[in-house]
C-alpha positions in Angstrom: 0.0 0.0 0.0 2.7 2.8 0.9 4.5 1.6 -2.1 1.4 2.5 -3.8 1.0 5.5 -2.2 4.5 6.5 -3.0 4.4 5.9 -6.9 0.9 8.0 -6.7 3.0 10.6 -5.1 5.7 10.8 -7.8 3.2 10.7 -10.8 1.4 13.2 -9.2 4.0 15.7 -8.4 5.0 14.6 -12.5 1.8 15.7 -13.6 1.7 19.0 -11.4 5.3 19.6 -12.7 3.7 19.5 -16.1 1.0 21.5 -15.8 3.2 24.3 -13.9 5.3 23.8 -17.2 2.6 24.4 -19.5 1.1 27.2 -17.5 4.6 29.2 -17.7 5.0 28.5 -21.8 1.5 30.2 -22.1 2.1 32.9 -20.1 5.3 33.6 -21.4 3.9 33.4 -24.9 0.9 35.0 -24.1 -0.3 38.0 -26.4 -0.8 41.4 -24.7 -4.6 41.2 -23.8 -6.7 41.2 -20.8 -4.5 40.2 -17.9 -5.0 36.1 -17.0 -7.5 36.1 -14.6 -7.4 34.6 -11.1 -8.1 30.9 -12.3 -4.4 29.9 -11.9 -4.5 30.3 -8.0 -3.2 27.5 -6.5 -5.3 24.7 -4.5 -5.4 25.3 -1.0 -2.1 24.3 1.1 -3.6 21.5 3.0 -4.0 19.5 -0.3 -2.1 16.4 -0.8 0.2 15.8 -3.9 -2.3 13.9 -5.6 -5.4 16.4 -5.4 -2.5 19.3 -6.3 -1.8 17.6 -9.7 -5.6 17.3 -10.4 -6.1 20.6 -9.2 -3.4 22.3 -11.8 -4.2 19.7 -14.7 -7.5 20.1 -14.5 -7.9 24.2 -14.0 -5.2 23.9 -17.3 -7.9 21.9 -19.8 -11.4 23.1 -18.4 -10.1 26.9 -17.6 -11.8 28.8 -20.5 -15.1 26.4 -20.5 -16.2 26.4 -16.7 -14.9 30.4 -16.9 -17.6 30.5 -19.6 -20.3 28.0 -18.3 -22.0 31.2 -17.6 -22.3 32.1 -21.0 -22.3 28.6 -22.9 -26.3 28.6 -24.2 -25.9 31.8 -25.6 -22.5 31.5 -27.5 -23.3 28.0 -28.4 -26.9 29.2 -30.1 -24.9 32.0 -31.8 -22.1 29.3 -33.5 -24.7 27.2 -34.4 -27.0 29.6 -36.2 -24.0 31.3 -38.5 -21.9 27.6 -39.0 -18.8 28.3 -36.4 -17.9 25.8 -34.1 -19.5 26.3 -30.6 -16.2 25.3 -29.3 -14.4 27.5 -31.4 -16.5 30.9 -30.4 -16.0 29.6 -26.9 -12.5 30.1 -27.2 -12.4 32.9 -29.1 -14.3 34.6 -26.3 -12.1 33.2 -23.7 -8.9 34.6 -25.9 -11.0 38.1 -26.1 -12.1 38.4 -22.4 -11.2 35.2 -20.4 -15.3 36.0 -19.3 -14.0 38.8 -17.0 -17.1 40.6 -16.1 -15.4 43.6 -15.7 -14.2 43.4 -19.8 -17.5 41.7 -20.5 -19.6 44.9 -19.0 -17.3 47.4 -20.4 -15.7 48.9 -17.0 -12.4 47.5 -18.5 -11.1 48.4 -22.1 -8.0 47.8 -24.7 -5.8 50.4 -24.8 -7.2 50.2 -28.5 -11.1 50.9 -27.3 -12.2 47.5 -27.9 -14.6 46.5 -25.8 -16.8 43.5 -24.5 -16.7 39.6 -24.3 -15.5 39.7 -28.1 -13.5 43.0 -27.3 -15.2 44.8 -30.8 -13.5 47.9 -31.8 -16.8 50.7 -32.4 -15.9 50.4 -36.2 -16.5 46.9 -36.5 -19.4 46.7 -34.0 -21.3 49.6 -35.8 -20.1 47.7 -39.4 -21.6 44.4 -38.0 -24.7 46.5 -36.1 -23.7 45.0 -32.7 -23.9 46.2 -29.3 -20.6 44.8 -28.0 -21.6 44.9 -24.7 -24.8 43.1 -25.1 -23.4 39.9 -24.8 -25.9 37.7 -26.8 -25.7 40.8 -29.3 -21.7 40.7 -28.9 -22.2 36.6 -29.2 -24.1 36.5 -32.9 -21.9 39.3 -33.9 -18.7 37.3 -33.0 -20.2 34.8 -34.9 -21.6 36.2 -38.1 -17.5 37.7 -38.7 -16.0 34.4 -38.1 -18.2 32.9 -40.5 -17.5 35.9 -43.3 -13.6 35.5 -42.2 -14.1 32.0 -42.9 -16.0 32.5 -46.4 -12.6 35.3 -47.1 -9.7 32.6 -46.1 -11.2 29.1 -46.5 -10.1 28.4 -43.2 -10.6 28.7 -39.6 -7.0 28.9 -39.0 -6.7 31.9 -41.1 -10.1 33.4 -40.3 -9.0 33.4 -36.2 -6.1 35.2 -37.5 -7.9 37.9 -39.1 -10.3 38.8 -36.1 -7.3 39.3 -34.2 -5.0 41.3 -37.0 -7.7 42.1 -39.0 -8.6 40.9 -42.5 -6.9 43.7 -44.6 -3.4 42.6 -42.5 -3.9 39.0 -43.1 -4.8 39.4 -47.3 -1.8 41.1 -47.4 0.2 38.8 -45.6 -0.9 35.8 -47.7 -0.1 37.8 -50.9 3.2 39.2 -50.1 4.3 37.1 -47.9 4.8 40.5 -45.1 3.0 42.0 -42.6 2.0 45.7 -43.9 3.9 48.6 -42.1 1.3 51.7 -41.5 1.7 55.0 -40.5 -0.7 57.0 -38.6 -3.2 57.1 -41.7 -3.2 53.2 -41.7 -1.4 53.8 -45.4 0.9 51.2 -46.2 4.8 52.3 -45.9 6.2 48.9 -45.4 6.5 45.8 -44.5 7.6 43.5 -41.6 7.6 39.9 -39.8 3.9 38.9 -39.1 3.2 40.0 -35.1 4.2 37.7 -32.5 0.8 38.0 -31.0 -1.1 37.2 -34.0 1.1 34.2 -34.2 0.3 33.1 -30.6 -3.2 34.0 -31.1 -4.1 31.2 -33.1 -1.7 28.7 -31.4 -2.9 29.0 -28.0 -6.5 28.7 -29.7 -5.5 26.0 -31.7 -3.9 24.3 -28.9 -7.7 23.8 -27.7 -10.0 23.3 -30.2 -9.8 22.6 -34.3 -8.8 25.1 -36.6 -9.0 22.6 -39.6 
């Protein structure tokens, strides 16, 4: 039995070493968005090895849907009515907001002026007709674009990628192989490497659901 207990021990502590692994490749590759929210407390100290590991594995894989269990009916019925992946608006919306309610109600906003669950900049929610802060509004919305983005790149790879950089960044991208350089006016005055945080944008959603 202890020598049961002892080899439960040492997977466990493998696992928890793990997930404190994981956890410090996606904050260190993590784009600059709303801050990581409290989820990655730890478990309380009296915890044994074997509920710690649990603890950290499983806060690593459910994080974004119990943070958006809330919210699951309404983002779900949104994916379903415009073709998008429930799953795949889920994350999104996790990637957007991580379902803060301070982001989701508007008290918090990019240093961009994008606000809500899907963090809408006022052009693109007055384009689309959405009240971003309105969150089954925000939801179909969120959804509708994806689907159009989809329609544009023939992926959802690529159509992730473009509600983050935006679909004129990403068309040019695939046809010159650059990102564009703007000025001020958003005119064009050169090129350079695609953003780091566009790049980890779609990994870190791609690490949880499909973008095939």
């Amino acid at each position: 039995m202890r020598g049961l207990l002892a080899l439960s021990i040492i997977a466990a502590a493998g696992v928890a070493a793990w997930g404190i692994a994981r956890r410090r490749d996606l904050a260190s590759s993590a784009p600059a968005s709303p801050a990581e929210p409290a989820s990655w407390a730890a478990p309380p100290a009296e915890a044994d090895p074997l509920t710690s590991a649990l603890y950290a594995v499983e806060d690593l894989v459910t994080d974004w849907k119990a943070k958006g269990a809330k919210y699951a009916s309404i983002i779900a019925a949104a994916a379903t009515r415009h073709g998008v992946p429930p799953d795949l608006l889920m994350r999104v919306a996790y990637q957007e907001s991580r379902f803060r309610e301070d982001i989701i109600t508007g008290k918090t906003r990019s240093s961009a002026g994008a606000v809500g669950m899907f963090q809408f900049m006022p052009a693109t929610a007055r384009d689309l007709g959405v009240d971003p802060l309105n969150v089954t509004s925000a939801a179909d919305g969120a959804a509708r674009y994806l689907r159009q983005l989809y329609r544009q790149f023939g992926s959802w790879s690529w159509a992730v990628a473009a509600y983050n950089g935006g679909p004129g960044n990403i068309s040019y991208f695939l046809k010159n192989g650059a990102w564009p350089k703007r000025n001020g006016s958003g005119q064009i005055i050169g090129t350079k490497a695609r953003p780091a945080e566009n790049v980890n944008y779609v990994a870190q959603i791609g690490a949880d659901v499909s973008l095939a």
